[in-house]
C-alpha positions as CSV (number, residue, x, y, z in Angstrom):
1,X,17.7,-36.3,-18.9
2,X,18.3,-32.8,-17.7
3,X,20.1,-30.4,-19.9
4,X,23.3,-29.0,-19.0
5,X,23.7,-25.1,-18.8
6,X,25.7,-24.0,-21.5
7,X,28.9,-21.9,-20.0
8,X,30.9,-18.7,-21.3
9,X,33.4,-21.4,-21.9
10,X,31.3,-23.4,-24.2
11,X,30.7,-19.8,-26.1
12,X,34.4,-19.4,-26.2
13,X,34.9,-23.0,-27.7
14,X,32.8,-22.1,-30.2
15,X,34.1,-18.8,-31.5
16,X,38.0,-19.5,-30.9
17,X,38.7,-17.4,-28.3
18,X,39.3,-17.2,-24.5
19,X,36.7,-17.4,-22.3
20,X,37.6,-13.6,-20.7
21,X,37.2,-12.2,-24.2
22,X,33.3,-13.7,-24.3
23,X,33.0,-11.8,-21.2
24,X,34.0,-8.5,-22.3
25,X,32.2,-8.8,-25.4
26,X,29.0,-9.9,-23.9
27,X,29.6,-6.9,-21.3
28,X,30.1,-3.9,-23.7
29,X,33.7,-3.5,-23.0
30,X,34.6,-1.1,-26.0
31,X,38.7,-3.1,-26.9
32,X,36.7,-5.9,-28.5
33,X,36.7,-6.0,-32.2
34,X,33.2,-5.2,-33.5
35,X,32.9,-8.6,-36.0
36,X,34.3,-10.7,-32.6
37,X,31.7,-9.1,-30.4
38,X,29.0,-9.8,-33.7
39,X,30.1,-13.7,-33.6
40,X,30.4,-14.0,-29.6
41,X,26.8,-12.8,-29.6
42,X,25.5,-14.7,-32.3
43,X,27.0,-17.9,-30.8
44,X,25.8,-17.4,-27.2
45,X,22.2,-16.7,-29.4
46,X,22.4,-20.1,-31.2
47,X,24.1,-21.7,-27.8
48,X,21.1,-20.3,-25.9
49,X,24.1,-19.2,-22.9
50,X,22.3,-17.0,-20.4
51,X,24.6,-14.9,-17.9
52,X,24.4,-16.7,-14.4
53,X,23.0,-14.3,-12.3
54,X,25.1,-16.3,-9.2
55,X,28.4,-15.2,-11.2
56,X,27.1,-11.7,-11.7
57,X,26.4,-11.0,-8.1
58,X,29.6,-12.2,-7.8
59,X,31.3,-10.5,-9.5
60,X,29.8,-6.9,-9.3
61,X,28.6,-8.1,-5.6
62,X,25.1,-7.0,-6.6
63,X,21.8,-9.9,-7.4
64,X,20.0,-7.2,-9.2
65,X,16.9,-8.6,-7.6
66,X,14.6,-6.8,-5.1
67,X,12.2,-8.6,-2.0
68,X,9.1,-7.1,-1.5
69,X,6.8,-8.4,1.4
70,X,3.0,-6.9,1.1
71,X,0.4,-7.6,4.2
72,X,-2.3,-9.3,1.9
73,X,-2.1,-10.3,-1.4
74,X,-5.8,-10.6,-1.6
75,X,-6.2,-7.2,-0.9
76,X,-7.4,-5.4,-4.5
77,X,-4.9,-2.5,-3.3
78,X,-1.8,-4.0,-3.2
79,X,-1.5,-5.5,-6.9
80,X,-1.6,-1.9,-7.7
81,X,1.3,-0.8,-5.9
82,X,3.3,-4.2,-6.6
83,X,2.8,-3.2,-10.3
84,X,4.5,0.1,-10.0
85,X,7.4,-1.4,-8.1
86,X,7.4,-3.8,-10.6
87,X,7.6,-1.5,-13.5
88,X,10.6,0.5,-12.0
89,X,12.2,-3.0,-11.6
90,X,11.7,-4.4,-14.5
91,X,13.3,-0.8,-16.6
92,X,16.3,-0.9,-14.0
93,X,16.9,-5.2,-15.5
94,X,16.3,-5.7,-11.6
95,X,13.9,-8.8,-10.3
96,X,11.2,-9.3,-8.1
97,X,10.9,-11.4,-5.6
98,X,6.8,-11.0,-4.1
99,X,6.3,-12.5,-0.6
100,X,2.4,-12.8,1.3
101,X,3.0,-12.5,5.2
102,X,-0.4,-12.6,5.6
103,X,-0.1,-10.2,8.6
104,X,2.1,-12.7,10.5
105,X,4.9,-11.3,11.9
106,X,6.6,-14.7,12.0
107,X,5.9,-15.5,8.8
108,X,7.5,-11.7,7.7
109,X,10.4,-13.0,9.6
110,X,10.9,-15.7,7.9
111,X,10.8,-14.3,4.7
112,X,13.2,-11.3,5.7
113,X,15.3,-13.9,6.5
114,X,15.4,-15.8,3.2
115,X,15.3,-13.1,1.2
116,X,18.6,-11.6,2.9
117,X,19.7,-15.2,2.6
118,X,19.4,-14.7,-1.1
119,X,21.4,-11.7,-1.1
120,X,18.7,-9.5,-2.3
121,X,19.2,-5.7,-3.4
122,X,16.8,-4.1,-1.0
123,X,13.7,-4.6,0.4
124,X,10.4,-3.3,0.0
125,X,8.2,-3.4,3.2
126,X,4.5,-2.7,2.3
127,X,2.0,-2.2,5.5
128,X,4.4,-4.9,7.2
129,X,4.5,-5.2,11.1
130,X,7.9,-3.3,12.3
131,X,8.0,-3.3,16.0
132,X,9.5,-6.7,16.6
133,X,12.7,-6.9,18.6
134,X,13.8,-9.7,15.4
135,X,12.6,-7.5,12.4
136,X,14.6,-4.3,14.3
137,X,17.4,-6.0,14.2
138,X,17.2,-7.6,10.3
139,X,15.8,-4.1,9.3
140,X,19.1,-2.7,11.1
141,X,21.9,-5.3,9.1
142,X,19.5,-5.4,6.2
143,X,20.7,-4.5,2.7
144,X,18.4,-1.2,1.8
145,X,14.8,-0.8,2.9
146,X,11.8,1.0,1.9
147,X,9.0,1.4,3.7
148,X,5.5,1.8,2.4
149,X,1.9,2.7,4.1
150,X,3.2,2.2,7.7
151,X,6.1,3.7,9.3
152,X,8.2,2.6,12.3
153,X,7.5,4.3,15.4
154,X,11.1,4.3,16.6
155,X,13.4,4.9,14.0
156,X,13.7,7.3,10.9
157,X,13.4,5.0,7.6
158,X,12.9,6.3,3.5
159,X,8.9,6.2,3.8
160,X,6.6,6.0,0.9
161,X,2.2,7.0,2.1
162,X,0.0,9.0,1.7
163,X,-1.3,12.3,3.6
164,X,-3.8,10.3,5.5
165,X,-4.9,12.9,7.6
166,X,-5.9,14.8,4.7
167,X,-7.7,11.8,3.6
168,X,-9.6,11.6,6.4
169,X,-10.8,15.1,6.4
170,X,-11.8,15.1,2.9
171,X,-14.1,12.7,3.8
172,X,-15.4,13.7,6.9
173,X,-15.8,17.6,5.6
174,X,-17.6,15.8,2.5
175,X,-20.1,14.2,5.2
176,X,-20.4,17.4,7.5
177,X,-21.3,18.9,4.3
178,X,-24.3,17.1,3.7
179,X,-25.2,17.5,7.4
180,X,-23.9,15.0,8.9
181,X,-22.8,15.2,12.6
182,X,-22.8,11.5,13.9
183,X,-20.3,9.7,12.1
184,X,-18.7,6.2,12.6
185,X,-15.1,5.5,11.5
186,X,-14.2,1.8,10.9
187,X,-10.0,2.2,11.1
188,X,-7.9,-0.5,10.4
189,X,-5.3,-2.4,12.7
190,X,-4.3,-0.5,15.9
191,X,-0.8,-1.5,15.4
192,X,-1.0,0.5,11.5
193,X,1.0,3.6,12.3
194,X,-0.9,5.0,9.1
195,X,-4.4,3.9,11.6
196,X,-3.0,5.5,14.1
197,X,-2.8,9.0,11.7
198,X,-6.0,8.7,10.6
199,X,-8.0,7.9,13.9
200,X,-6.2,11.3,15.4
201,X,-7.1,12.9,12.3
202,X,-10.5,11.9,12.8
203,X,-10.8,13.1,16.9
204,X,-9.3,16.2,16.0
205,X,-11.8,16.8,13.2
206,X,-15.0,16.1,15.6
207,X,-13.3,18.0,18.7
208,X,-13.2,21.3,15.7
209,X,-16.5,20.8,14.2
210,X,-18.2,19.9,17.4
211,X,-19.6,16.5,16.0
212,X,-20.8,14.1,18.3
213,X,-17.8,12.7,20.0
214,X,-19.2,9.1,21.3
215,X,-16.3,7.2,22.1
216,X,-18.4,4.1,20.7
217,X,-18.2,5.7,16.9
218,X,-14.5,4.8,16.8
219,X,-14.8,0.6,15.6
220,X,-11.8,-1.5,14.6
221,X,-12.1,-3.5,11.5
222,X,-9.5,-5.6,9.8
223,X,-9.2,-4.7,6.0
224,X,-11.5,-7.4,4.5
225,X,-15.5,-7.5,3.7
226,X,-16.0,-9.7,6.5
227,X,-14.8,-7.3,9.1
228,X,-16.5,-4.8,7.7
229,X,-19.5,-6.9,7.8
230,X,-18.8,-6.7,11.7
231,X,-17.7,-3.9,12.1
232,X,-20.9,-2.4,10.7
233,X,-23.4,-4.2,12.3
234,X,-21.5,-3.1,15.9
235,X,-21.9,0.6,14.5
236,X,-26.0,0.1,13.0
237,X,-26.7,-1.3,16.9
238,X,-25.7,1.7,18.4
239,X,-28.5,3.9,20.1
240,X,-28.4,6.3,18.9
241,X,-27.4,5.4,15.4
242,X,-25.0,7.1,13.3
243,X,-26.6,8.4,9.5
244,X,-22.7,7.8,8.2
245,X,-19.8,5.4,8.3
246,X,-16.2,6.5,7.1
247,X,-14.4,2.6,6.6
248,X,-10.8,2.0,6.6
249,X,-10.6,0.3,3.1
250,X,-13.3,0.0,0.3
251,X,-12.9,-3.6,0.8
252,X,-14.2,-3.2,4.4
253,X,-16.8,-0.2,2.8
254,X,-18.5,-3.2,0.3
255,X,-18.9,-5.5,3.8
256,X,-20.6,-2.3,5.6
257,X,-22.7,-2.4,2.3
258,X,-23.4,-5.6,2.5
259,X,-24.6,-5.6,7.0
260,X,-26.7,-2.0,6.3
261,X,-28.3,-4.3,2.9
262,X,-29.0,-7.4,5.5
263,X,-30.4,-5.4,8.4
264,X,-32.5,-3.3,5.9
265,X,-30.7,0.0,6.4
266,X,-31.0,1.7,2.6
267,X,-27.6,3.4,1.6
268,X,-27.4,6.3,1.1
269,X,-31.0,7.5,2.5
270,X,-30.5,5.7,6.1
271,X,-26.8,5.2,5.9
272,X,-23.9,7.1,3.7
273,X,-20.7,5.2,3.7
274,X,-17.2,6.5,2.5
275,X,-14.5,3.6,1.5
276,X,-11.0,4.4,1.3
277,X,-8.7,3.2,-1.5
278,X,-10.5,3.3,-4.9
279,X,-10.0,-0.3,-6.0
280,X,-11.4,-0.6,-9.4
281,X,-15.0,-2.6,-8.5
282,X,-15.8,0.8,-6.4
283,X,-16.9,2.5,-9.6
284,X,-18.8,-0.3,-11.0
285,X,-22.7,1.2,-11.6
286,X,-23.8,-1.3,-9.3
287,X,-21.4,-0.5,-6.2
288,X,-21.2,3.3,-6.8
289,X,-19.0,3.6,-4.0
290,X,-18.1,7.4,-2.9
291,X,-14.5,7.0,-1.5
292,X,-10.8,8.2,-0.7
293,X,-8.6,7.9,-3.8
294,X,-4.6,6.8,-3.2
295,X,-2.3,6.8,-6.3
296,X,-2.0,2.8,-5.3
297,X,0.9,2.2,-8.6
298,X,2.3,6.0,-8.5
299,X,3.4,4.9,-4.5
300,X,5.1,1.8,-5.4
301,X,6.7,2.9,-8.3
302,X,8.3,5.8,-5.9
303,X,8.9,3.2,-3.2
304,X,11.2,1.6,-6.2
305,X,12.6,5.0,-7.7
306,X,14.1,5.3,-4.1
307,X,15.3,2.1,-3.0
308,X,16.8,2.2,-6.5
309,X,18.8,5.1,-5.3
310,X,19.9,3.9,-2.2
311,X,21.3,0.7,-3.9
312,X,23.2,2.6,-6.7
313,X,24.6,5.0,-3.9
314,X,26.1,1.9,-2.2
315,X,26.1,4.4,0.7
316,X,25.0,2.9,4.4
317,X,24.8,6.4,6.4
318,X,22.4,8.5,4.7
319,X,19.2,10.6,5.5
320,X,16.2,9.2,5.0
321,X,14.1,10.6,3.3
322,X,10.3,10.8,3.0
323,X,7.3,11.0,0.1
324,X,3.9,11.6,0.9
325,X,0.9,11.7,-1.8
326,X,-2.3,13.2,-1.8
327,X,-5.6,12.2,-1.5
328,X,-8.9,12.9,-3.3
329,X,-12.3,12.2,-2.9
330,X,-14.5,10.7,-5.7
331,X,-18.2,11.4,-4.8
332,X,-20.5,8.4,-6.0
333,X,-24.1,7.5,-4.5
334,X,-23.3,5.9,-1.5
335,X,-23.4,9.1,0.2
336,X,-26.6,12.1,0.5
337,X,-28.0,14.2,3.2
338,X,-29.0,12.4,6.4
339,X,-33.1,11.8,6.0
340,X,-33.1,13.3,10.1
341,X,-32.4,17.0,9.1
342,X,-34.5,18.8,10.6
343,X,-36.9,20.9,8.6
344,X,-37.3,24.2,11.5
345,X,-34.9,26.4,12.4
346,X,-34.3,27.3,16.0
347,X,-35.2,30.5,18.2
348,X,-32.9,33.6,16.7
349,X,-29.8,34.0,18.5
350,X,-29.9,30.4,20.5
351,X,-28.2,27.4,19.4
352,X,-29.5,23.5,21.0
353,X,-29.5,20.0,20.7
354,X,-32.1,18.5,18.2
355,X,-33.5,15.6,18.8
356,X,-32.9,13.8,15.4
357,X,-29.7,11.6,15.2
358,X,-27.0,14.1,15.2
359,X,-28.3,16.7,13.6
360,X,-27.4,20.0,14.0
361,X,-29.9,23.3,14.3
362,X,-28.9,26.5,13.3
């Protein structure tokens, strides 16, 4: 037998009065009589009456609830960043909804769709494709949206990511620094407008530095330790062979581990690698993995703070506006001086090509 939902009306039954004075006493509203409000409160307690949230959007035109679509929900970074979303939700008495597009754009449509269906507050779009005539047009008639990690190459949106050219040239100074001048990057997806800022950042850092500028050191990967995996073993048949690999994830970092460990290329000695992310098994003794640290929950909880604001606003026109974090780099062991430095300097005044992998003579 299913249980009926008790009502505001059944409330009112029980305490004598009129269902509109249950209301205002369950509201706040300050004209109700303190020992009414005490026995309308203690009677919706005993009742177990929960406010219907379909009457309260109703009413205030409002579902105090929030969609948020991340890329991969197997990914160990976004958790991080769905908790601090969450935990600006849950303090503002707002829900949310979590969807996995799995990096279908169809499937992210979808789920636009029914969220919006739902009359949700706002959205939260984390590294979700955004170049769809369909998902312009939702993200145009949507309710709020926030972007995170990726932008949109054609419109101005509130954007919440990280400096990733800075990230990138952490790294790669950290590698230059040990001596390394033939360095790999694994990026991400080509269609990742945040990709897109770090492979630039990384061609503008080898066209300064004068690092070897082999179009072949420049390998796409998909986030996950099986392209990684692939992506690595491309890069470890080059001939010449890099002495360093700079991954687009650390997920994708523990699969380059894994392809150096199978074709018996010893990390860091033969091969450093660099992850990007700092998801918590990186620090484990046994991984050790030197990498590019985001603030995963500090971004979603600003992705939240701001959407927030829009939706409290209740304005349509407005600037967008937005936040970038820093980076860091955490050094571990999976990075050390390439074993190829050479050992003698060149001829005073004259500068050449060594003949070790990349190195550089002074």
């Amino acid at each position: 037998m299913v249980r009926r939902r008790i009502t505001i009306k059944d409330v009112a039954e029980a305490c004598g009065v009129v269902p509109s004075t249950v209301s205002n006493a369950l509201a706040g509203k300050a004209y109700v009589r303190p020992e009414t409000r005490k026995a309308i409160e203690e009677a919706a307690a005993r009742l177990g009456y929960r406010v219907s949230p379909i009457a309260r959007a109703l009413r205030t035109q409002r579902s105090f609830s929030v969609g948020v679509l991340v890329a991969d929900i197997a990914n160990p970074t976004f958790p991080e960043i769905v908790r601090g979303i969450e935990d600006v939700l849950r303090a503002a008495g707002c829900t949310l909804l979590l969807c996995n597009t799995d990096e279908s754009v169809i499937l992210q449509a979808e789920y636009m769709r029914a969220l919006q269906d739902r009359m949700v507050d706002g959205l939260i779009l984390v590294s979700q494709h955004l170049g769809s005539p369909e998902i312009d047009a939702m993200l145009s008639h949507a309710p709020p949206a926030v972007l995170v990690h990726r932008r949109h190459r054609d419109r101005v949106q509130d954007y919440v990511g990280l400096d990733n050219a800075g990230g990138i040239v952490l790294g790669l100074e950290h590698l230059r620094s040990l001596g390394h001048r033939r360095i790999a990057f694994m990026c991400g997806p080509v269609e990742s407008t945040a990709v897109a800022e770090r492979v630039e950042a990384y061609r503008r850092f080898v066209r300064k530095h004068e690092l070897d500028s082999d179009h072949r050191l420049v390998v796409q990967a998909d986030y996950t330790r099986e392209g990684g995996y692939r992506a690595c073993a491309t890069i470890l048949a080059l001939d010449p062979r890099p002495t360093a690999i700079l991954a687009a994830n650390d997920v994708a970092a523990l699969g380059a581990l894994e392809a150096a460990a199978r074709m018996r290329v010893r990390v860091p000695r033969d091969l450093s690698v660099i992850g990007f992310d700092d998801i918590f098994v990186s620090a484990l003794d046994a991984i050790a993995l030197t990498t590019i640290v985001q603030p995963k929950h500090e971004i979603g909880a600003a992705a939240a703070q701001l959407l927030l604001r829009r939706i409290t606003s209740g304005k349509r026109n407005y600037r967008p506006k937005e936040i970038l974090f820093p980076t860091q780099l955490v050094v571990r062991k999976t990075t050390a001086p390439p074993a190829q430095l050479p050992t003698l300097p060149a001829a005073k005044g004259s500068r050449r090509r060594p003949r070790s992998i990349g190195a550089e003579v002074a």
